[in-house]
N, C-alpha and C positions, 0 to 999 in steps of 0.2 A: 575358643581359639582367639589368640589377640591380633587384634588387627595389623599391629605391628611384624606379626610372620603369615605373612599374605602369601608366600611363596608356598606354604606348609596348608595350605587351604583347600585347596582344591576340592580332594577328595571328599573331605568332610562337608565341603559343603553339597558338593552334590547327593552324598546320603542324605545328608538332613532335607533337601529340597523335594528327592526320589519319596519323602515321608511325607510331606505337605500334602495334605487335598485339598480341593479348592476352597472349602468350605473354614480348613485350619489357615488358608493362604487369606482370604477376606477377615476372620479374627486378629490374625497376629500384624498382617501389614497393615490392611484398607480401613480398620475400623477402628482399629488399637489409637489412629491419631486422636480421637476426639478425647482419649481420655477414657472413658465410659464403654460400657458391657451395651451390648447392644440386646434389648430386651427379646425373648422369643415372641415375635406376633406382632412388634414396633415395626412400621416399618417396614414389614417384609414388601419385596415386589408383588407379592402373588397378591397383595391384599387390592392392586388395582386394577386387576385383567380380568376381564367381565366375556361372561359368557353370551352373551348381546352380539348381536352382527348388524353392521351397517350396510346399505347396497351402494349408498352415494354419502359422501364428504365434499364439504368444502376444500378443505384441505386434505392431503395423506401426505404423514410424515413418516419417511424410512429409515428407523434407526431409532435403540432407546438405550444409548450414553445421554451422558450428561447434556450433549449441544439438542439434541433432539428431541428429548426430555421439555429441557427449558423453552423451545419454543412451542412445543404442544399449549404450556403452564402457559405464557405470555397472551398464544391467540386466544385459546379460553377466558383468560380473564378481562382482553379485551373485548369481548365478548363477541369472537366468531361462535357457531354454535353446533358446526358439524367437524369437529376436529381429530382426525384417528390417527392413532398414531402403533405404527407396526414395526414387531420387534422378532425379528428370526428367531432366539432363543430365549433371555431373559434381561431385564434391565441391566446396565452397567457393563452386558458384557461387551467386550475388544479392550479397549487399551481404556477405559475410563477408570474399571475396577481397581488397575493396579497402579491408579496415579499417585504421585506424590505429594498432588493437593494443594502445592504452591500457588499463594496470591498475591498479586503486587498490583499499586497503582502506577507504576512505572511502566513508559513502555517507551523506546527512545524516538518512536512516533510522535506523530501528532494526534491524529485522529484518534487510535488504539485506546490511546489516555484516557478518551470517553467511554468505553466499554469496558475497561480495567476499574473504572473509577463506578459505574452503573453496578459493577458484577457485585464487588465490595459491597456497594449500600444495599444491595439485595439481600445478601446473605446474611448481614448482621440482623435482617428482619423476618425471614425466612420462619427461622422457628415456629416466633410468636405467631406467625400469619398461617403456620399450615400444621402447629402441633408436634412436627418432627425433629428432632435431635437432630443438629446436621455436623457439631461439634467443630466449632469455627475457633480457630485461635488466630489474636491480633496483637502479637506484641510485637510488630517492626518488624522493616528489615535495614540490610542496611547492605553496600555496597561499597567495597573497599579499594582505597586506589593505594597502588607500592609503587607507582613509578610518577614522574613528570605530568609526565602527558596523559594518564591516566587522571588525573588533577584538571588537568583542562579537560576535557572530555566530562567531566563531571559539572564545571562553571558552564559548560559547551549545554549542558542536558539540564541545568537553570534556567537558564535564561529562555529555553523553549518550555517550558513546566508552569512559570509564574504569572501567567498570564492566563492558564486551569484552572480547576476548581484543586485538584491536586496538591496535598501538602506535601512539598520535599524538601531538603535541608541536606548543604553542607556544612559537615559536622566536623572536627578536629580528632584527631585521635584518642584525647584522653575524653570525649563525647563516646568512640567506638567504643571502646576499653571499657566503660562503664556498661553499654549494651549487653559487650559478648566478654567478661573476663574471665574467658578461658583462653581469649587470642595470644599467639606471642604477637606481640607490637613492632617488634625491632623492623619492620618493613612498614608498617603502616604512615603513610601522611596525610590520607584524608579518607573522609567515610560520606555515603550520600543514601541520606535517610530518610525513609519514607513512614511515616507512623498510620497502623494501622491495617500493613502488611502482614501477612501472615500464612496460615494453611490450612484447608479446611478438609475433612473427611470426604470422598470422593462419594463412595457408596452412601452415604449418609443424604450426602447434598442432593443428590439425584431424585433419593427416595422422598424428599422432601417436596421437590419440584412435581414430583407423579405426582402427592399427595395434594398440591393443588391445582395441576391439570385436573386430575378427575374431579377434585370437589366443584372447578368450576363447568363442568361438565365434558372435557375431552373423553375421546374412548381408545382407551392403550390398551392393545392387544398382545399378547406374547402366549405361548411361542405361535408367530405367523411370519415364517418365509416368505417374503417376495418372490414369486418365481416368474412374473412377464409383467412386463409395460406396456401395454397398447395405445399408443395416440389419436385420438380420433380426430375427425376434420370441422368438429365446433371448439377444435381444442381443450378439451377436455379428454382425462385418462382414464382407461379400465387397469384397473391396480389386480393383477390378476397373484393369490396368495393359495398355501395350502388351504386353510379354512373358507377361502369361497374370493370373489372378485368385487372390488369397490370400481364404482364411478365419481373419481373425482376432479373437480375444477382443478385445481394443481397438485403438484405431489414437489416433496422438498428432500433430496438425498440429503441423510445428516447419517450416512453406515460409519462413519469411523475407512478404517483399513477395507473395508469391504466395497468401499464408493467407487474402486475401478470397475468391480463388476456388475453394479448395479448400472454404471456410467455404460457397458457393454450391451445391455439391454438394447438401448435405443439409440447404438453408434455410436457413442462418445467415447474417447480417450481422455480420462482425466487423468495429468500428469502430476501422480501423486507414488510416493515409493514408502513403504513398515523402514524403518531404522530400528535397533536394538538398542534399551535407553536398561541402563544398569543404576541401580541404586544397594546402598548400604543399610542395615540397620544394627543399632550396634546392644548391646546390652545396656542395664542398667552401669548407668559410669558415677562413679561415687560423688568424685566434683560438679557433675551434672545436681543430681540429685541433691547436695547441700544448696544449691541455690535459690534464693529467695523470691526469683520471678521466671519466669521462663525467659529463654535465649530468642532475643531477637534473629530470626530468619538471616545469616549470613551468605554470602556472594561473593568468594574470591576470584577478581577477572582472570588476572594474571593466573592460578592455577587451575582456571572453569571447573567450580565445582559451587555447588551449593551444599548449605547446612543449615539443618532447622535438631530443636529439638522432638523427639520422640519418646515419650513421656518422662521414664528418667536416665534417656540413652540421647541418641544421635542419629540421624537421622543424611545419610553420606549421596550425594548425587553428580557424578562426573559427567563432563564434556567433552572426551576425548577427541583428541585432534582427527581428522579428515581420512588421515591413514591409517587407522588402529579401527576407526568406527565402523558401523556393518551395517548393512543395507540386508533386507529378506529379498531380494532380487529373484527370486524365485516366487512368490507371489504376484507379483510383478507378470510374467511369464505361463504362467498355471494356475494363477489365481490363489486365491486361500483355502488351507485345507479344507476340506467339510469337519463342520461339528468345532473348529476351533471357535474358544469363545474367552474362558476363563484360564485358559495356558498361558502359560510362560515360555522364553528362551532358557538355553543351558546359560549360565553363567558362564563370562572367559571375563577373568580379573586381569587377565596380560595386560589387554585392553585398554584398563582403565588405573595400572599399575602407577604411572607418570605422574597423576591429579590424584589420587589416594597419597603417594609419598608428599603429595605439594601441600596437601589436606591436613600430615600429619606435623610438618614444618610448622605451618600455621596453628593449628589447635594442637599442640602438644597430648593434650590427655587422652588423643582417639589412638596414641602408639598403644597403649594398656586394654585398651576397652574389648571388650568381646564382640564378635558377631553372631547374632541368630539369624539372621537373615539374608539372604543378598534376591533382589530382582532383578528380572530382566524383560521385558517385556518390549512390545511393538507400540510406536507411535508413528503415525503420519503426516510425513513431510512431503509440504509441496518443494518445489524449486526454492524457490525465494521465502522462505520457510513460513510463510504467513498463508493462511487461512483463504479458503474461496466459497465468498458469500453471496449469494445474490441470484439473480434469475440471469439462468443460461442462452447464450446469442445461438439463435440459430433453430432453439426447439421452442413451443408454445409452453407455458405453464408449466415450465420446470427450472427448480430453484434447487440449487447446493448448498449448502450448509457443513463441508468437509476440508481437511489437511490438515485439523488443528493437530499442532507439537505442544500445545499450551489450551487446550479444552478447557480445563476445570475455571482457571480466568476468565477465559472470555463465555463462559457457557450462558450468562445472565445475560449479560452485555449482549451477546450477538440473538438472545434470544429475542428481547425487548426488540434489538434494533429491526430484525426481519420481521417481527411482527407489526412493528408501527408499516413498515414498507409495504408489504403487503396488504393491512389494510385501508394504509393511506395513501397508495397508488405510486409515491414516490420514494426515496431515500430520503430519511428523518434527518441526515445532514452527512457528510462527505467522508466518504470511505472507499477510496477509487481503489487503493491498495491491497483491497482485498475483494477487486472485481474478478471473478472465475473468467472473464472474458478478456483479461489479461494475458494469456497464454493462448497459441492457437496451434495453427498446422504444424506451426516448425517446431515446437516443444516436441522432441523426439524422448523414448524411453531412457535412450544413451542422455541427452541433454537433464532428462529429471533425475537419473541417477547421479552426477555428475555433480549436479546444485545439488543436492541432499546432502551430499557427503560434502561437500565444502560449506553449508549452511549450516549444519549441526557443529561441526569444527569449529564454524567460526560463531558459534554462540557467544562468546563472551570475548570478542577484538574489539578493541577499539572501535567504536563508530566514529568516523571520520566524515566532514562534511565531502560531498560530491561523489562518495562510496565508488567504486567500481569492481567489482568480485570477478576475477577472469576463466574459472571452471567452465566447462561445456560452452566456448568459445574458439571460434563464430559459428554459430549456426547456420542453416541452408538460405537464412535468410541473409546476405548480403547483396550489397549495389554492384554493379560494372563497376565501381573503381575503387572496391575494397583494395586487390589487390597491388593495384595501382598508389594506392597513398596510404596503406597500412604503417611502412616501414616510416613514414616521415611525420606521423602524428599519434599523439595521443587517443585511442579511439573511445569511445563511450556509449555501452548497450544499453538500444532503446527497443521493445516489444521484439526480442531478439535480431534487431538489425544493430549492425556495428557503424557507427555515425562519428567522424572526425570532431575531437572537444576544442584540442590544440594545436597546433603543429609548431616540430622544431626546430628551432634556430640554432646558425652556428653561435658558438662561445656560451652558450645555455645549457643547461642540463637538461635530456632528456628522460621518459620514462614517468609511470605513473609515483609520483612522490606525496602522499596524501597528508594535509597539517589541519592544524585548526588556524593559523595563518597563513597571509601571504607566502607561496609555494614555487615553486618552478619555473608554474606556466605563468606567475603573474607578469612580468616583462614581454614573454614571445605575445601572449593578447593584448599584450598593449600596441607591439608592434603590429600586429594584426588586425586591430582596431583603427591603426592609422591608415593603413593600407587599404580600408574600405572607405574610410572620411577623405582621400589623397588621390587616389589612384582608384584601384579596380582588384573585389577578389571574386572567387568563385566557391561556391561552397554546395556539399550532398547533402541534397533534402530530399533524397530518396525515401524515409522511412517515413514520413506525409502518409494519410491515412487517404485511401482516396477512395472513392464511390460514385458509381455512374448512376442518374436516375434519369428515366424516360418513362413516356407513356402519357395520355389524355388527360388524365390527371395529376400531372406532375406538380403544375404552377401551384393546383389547388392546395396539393399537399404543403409543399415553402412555403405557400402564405402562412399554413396554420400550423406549420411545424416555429417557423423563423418569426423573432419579434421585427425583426428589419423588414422593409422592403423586400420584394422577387427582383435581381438586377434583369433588365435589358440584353435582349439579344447582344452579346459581342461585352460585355462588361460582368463585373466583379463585385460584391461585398460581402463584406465581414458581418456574419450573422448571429446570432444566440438561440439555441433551444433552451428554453425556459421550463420549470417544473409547474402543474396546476400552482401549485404555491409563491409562485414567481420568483424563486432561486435558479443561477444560472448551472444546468443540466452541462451544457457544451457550449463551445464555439467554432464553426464552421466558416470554411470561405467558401461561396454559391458563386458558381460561373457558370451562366447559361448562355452554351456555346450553340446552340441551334432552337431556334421555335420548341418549346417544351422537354429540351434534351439539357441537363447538368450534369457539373462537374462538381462533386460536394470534396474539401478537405481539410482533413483534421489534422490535431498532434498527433505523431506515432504512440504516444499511450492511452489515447483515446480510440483509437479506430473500432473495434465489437463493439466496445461502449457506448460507440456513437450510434453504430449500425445496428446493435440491438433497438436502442427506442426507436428509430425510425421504422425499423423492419413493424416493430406494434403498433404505432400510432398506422402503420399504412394496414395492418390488419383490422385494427377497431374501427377505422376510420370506411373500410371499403372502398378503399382507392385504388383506381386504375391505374397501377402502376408495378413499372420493374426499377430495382434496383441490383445494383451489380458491384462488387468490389475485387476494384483492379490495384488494390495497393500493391501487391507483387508486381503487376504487369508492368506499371508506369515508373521509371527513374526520373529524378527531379534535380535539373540544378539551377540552385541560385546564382545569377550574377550581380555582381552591385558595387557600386561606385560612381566618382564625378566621370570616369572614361567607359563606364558600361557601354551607353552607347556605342558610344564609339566603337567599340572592338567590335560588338556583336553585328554592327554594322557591316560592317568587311563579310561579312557569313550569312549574314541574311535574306532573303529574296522578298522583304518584304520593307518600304519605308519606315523605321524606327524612331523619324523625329516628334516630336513634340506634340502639334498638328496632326500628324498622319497616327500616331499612336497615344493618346493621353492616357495618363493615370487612372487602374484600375479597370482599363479597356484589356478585353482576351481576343488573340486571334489566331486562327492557325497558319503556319508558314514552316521555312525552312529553312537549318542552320546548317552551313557546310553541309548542303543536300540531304539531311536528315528532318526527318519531320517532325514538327515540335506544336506542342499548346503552348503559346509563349502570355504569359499576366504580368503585364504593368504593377508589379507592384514587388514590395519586402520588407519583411520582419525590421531590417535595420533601420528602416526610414530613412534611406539614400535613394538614390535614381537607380530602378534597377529592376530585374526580369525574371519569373521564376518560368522554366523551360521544361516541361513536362512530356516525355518521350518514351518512346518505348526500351525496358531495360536494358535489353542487347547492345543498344547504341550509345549508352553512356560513356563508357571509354574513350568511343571515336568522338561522339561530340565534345567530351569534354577534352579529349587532346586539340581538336581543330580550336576551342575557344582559348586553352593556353597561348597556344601558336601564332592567334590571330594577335592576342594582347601583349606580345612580347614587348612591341614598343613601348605601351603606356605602362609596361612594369607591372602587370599581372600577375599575382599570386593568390595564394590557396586561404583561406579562414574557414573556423570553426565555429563549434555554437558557443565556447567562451565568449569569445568578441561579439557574436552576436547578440546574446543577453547582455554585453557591455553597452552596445549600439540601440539594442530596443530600451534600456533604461532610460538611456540619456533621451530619448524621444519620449518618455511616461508614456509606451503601449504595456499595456495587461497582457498576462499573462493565463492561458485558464490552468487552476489547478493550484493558481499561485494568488492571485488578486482576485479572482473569480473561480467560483465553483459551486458545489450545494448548499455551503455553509451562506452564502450570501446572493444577493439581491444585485440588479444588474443599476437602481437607482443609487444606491451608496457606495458603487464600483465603479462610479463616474463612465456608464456606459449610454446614458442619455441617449449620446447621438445615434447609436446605433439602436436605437428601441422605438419602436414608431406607433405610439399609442390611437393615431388616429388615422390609420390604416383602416381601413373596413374589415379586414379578414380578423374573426375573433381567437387566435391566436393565444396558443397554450399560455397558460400566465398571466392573459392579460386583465383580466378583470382583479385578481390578487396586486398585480402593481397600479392598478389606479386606486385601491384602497390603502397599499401603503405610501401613494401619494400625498391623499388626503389627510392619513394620519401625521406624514412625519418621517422623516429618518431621527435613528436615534444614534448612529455612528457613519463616518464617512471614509473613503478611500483618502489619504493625503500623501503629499511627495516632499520626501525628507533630503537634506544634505546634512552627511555626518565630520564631525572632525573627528578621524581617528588616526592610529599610527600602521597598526603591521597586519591589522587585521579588517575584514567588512565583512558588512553583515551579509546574509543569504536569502534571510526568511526566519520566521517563525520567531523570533527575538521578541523579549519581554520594551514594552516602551512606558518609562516614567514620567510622572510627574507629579513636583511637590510629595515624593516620597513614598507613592503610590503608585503600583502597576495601573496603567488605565489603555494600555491596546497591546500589539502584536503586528511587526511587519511581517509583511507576505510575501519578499525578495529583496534583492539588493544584488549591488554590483559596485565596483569601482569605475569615478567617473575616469577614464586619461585626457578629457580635453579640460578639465575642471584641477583635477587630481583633488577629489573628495570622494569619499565615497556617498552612497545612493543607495535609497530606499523607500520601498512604500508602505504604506502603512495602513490600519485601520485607528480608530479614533474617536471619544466622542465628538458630538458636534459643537459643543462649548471649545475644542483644542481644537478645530479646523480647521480653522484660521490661517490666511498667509501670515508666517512673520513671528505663527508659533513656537513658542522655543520648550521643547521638550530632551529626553533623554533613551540612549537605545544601551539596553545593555550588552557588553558583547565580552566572553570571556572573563565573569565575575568583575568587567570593568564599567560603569556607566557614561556613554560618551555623549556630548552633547548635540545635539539634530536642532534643525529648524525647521519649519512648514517652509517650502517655494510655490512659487507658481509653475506650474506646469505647462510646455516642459522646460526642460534646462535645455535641452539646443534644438533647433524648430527642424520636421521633417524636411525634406528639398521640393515636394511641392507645396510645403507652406512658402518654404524662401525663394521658389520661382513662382512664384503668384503675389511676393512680397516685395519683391525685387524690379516684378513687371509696373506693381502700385507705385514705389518710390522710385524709382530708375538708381538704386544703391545697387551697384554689381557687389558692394561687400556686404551685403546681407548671407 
């Protein structure tokens, strides 16, 4: 049947499918890509399931696809030595069997890059190291842009790439044309290529990873059902299965589709949903076949669909939009059938009708070709369609490894990476994106079905910088004054709280308008920006990660959680938990507000993340102590400005001035009769309050505080302006300037790191030896001349024609009007007065080192102002 009468399909396909068995479905789809016959007795799974029983492991891994697989191989070889790993029916089965194979070094991430870039070098070694055919093909891919903006978006995904180990290239169309000359061109303007992409046989790769799990000694068991989880109270699990029960130190869910109900075992909700992923295979196609290399792996955005070849045919994979895609929502509900393993979905081509015709526009020769095949099959999607890896908040010794939509990729990568973590105590370097501890209470069924289907949809849009995806919005997580300032701002989801970006001004254009330049909102944050340096705004920092810790051991714990000092009854500071390895883990602000009682808070996308390590170190540690998270309970607002004072005054029952309240001092009182934790301090580095209360009363406080500040001209700001305000003051950022990737000495954190503190404090002995040795790159503060655009982050930095760093934000200054950026660096470029280059947009603009900062906080300049008696400091 030609693929060009898709409409005349149907039925044929489904006879030919109703004929497939599984066993004819893993020959002609899963095995057929390597090329090669797959030998009787190469290879096979059964050749690594041992008749042997263990009673205790170090590890138990649940699940044997491909993710689960590879980390068995990983800890093996780094040489854990009780490794088992259990497989309800047989290897590969759920959705590994019938993947498509696809490998890229791309990922419009950052971090991902490293595990896209890991899997690759694994697999091209793979063979050699374990014997196995795993049948890897690496001729490119390449990704094609038909429009503008698709152009920039591509300069946008340089300039964050060149600064990896990652080879990419923008390439010209008669570059594309050469790769795939089967394309029609007449849309094509640019292509962005990755060499060494490819696709690798799914079944094959797997079999390969078992074959050196086992040789390094892991013990893979199938078929062995999971049937209970028991948690005992040295934290350690009884892994309780048909064939008998393990005791082990941790157990790592990697089931694929099956991780809700393993996740059901022991209470959990993981919010993960099966989507229906359909792919094409087409017969031999004659123009295929005459060609002399194989077809680089193609990407059309604009019609979401990929193409590789398959062997002398084609190989067809749609993305259908949000509305057409299908969700198993019934699994979801009832779980997965029993016995499902190596099944399929019915085929619906309706579906995927839309990106087949865009497919045929573009590749002309697949109107003629035939199909033998069509799949369909379950993969799992979390919300935000990326993967959840790591050890879960809340339970002892239980690690995930599930949601992959893109397994076969990350299956080395992720396996390596859990395995360094695991046996190195920490994260091998920063992968917060793919923290499982990302998602909590308010991830509702409704809210994961909701992101599925608009994340699958939106697999191939434009990624634009500052993203905002409005599906399964707002959540049960909102502040007292959602309602209240919805309609007048831009809003922006943060760990599903809706948090104001912008707000609108008359004669502006409202609404979310996303560029890779200057946009909308760049004028209303500027006005916003003045309004905080001028007068007075008020802004929700409700979604603040908060934590209450008490108990006889509280102090002790801060000391050896925090490289800073423990503050002072009735005062504040800005803390660091540090990794054994002295990389910055988080940053918290510690307020202890009564003899051994704190107030700990974080970003809103740190909050489990933070509360997980604490919750361990307080159990390894045997500390007397409770902690408690009141991020729901407590609304937060910031006030700030030169008239803060002032206003708050009017409402306060407590002396506000200077004297009576210094910087960084917390007390409790009352705002327009409502009771508040009020902290001398702010993100902006103005004179200013952050007002911690209980939710209910958000509303009324924050109307009594408009009300109060009518006079001095009170309004409302967002976190635009505020990330405009902390640049200009060079404060860090964690996650941006700081995170596991680095060091809290080369992040210019000094002041807050207190080496000679008595308390021996996570990290500390790793940063006095990277004292000794040296830094070998530094945090620095750039100003840019550019025109319509600034940077954000992650931007390639030159010099002398040569990548040699990466900034790690950026803003636009408005009291300067330059823009702003920080940066990392070697230590030879340091230097004030440095003059380097930032690329932005395939353009390289010119930066300089400054000193830091470019305008002084206001208790620098009223401590500066008190020294000189200069009122215009």
């Amino acid at each position: 049947m030609l693929l060009g009468g898709l409409k005349q399909l149907r039925f044929q396909l489904r006879t030919v499918e109703s004929t497939l068995t599984r066993g004819s479905w893993l020959r002609s789809v899963c095995r057929s890509s390597s090329g090669l016959p797959f030998q009787e007795g190469e290879g096979k799974a059964s050749s690594f399931s041992e008749t042997r029983w263990k009673d205790t492991a170090e590890t138990v891994i649940i699940g044997g696809g491909c993710i689960g697989v590879s980390l068995a191989y990983h800890l093996a070889k780094a040489g854990m030595k009780d490794v088992v790993l259990l497989e309800a029916s047989e290897l590969t089965a759920g959705s590994t069997w019938h993947a498509a194979g696809l490998t890229t070094y791309f990922h419009p991430g950052i971090n991902l890059k490293k595990i896209h870039y890991y899997s690759i070098k694994l697999y091209e070694k793979l063979e050699e190291e374990t014997g196995q055919v795993v049948g890897f093909h690496q001729p490119g891919s390449i990704r094609i842009a038909t429009t503008p903006t698709r152009v920039d978006e591509f300069k946008y995904q340089m300039t964050r790439t060149r600064w990896h180990a990652t080879e990419q290239y923008l390439i010209e169309p008669e570059k594309v044309q050469e790769m795939f000359p089967l394309l029609n061109m007449e849309k094509v303007l640019a292509g962005l290529y990755n060499p060494g992409d490819g696709h690798i046989d799914p079944y094959s790769l797997t079999m390969a990873l078992a074959a050196g799990a086992w040789k390094y000694g892991a013990l893979l068991k199938f078929p062995a059902p999971v049937t209970n989880l028991k948690p005992r109270s040295d934290g350690a699990w009884d892994v309780e299965t048909s064939q008998g029960s393990i005791r082990a130190n941790r157990i790592v869910n990697a089931t694929g589709f099956w991780a809700r109900e393993v996740g059901k075992m022991i209470g959990l909700e993981h919010p993960l949903i099966p989507v229906h992923h359909q792919y094409l295979v087409t017969a031999t196609i004659p123009e295929v076949k005459a060609l002399k290399r194989e077809l680089a792996v193609l990407r059309d955005l604009e019609g979401s669909y990929y193409i590789r070849q398959e062997r002398d045919g084609l190989l067809l994979g749609p993305y259908e939009n949000q509305e057409k895609m299908k969700v198993q929502d019934s699994w979801v509900t009832n779980g997965v059938p029993p016995g499902f393993g190596k099944e399929l979905f019915e085929s619906d081509l309706d579906r995927i009708m839309e990106n087949v015709e865009a497919a045929m526009d573009m590749v002309p020769v697949l109107r003629k070709a035939d199909i033998i095949n069509i799949v369909s099959g379950p993969i799992t999607y979390s919300p935000d369609i990326l993967p959840m890896v790591g050890p879960h908040q809340g339970v002892r010794n239980y690690w995930v490894a599930i949601g992959f939509g893109y397994g076969i990729i990350h299956a080395g990568g992720i396996g390596k990476y859990l395995s360094d973590w695991i046996l190195g105590g920490e994260p091998p370097f920063d992968l917060i994106e793919l923290d499982p501890n990302r998602y909590g209470k308010w991830t509702t069924t409704q809210y994961t079905e909701a992101k599925a289907r608009e994340s699958y949809g939106f697999n191939n849009i434009v990624g634009y910088p500052k993203e905002e995806r409005f599906a399964g919005r707002p959540t049960k997580r909102i502040s007292g004054l959602y309602n209240i300032l919805n309609s007048k701002c831009s809003m922006g989801f943060h760990a599903g709280w809706e948090q104001p970006h912008w707000f609108y001004k008359p004669g502006h254009e409202p609404g979310y308008k996303p560029s890779f330049q200057r946009t909308n909102w760049f004028q209303p944050v500027g006005l916003e920006y003045q309004q905080v340096m001028q007068r007075v705004g008020v802004i929700d920092l409700s979604p603040f990660g908060k934590f209450k810790v008490r108990g006889k051991d509280s102090l002790k714990l801060l000391d050896h959680l925090f490289a800073n000092v423990v503050p002072k009854v009735g005062f504040t500071n800005i803390s660091h938990m540090l990794t054994p390895k002295g990389r910055v883990y988080a940053e918290l602000t510690v307020c202890q507000q009564s003899p051994g009682e704190f107030l700990l808070i974080t970003g809103s996308g740190s909050e489990l993340h933070d509360l997980r390590w604490i919750e361990e170190e307080i159990l390894k540690g045997g500390y007397d102590v409770e902690i408690e998270n009141i991020t729901d309970d407590l609304g937060v607002l910031g006030v700030a400005g030169p008239s803060a004072r002032k206003v708050l005054q009017k409402l306060a029952s407590a002396d506000l001035s200077n004297d009576a309240f210094k910087f960084l001092q917390s007390k409790p009182l009352t705002v327009s009769n409502i009771p508040v934790t009020a902290i001398r301090i702010s993100y902006t580095g103005e004179l200013g309050w952050e007002l911690y209360h209980r939710q209910e009363d958000s509303a009324t406080l924050y109307g009594a505080i408009m009300e109060a500040g009518q006079e001095e001209g009170i309004d409302n700001f967002g976190t635009y302006a505020m990330n405009a305000l902390r640049m200009e003051k060079a404060f860090r950022a964690w996650g941006s300037e700081m995170n596991c990737d680095t060091n809290p000495l080369e992040a210019g954190l000094d002041h807050f790191i207190k080496l000679n503190k008595p308390a021996d404090f996570i990290g500390k002995q790793a940063l006095k030896q990277m004292k000794e040795k040296g830094l070998k790159r530094r945090l620095v503060y750039l100003t840019l001349e550019t025109d319509h655009v600034d940077p954000e982050g992650n931007e390639s930095i030159w010099h002398d024609g040569k990548v040699v760093g990466n900034t790690t934000s950026g803003s636009y200054s408005y009291s300067t009007q330059k823009s702003l950026a920080f940066a990392y660096v070697p230590m030879e470029l340091s230097k004030v007065g440095q003059r380097v280059e930032v690329e932005l947009l395939g353009k390289n603009y010119p930066a300089t080192i400054i000193q830091e900062p470019l305008v002084l906080t206001e208790p620098a300049r009223a401590r500066l102002q008190k020294k000189t008696g200069d009122s215009q400091v």
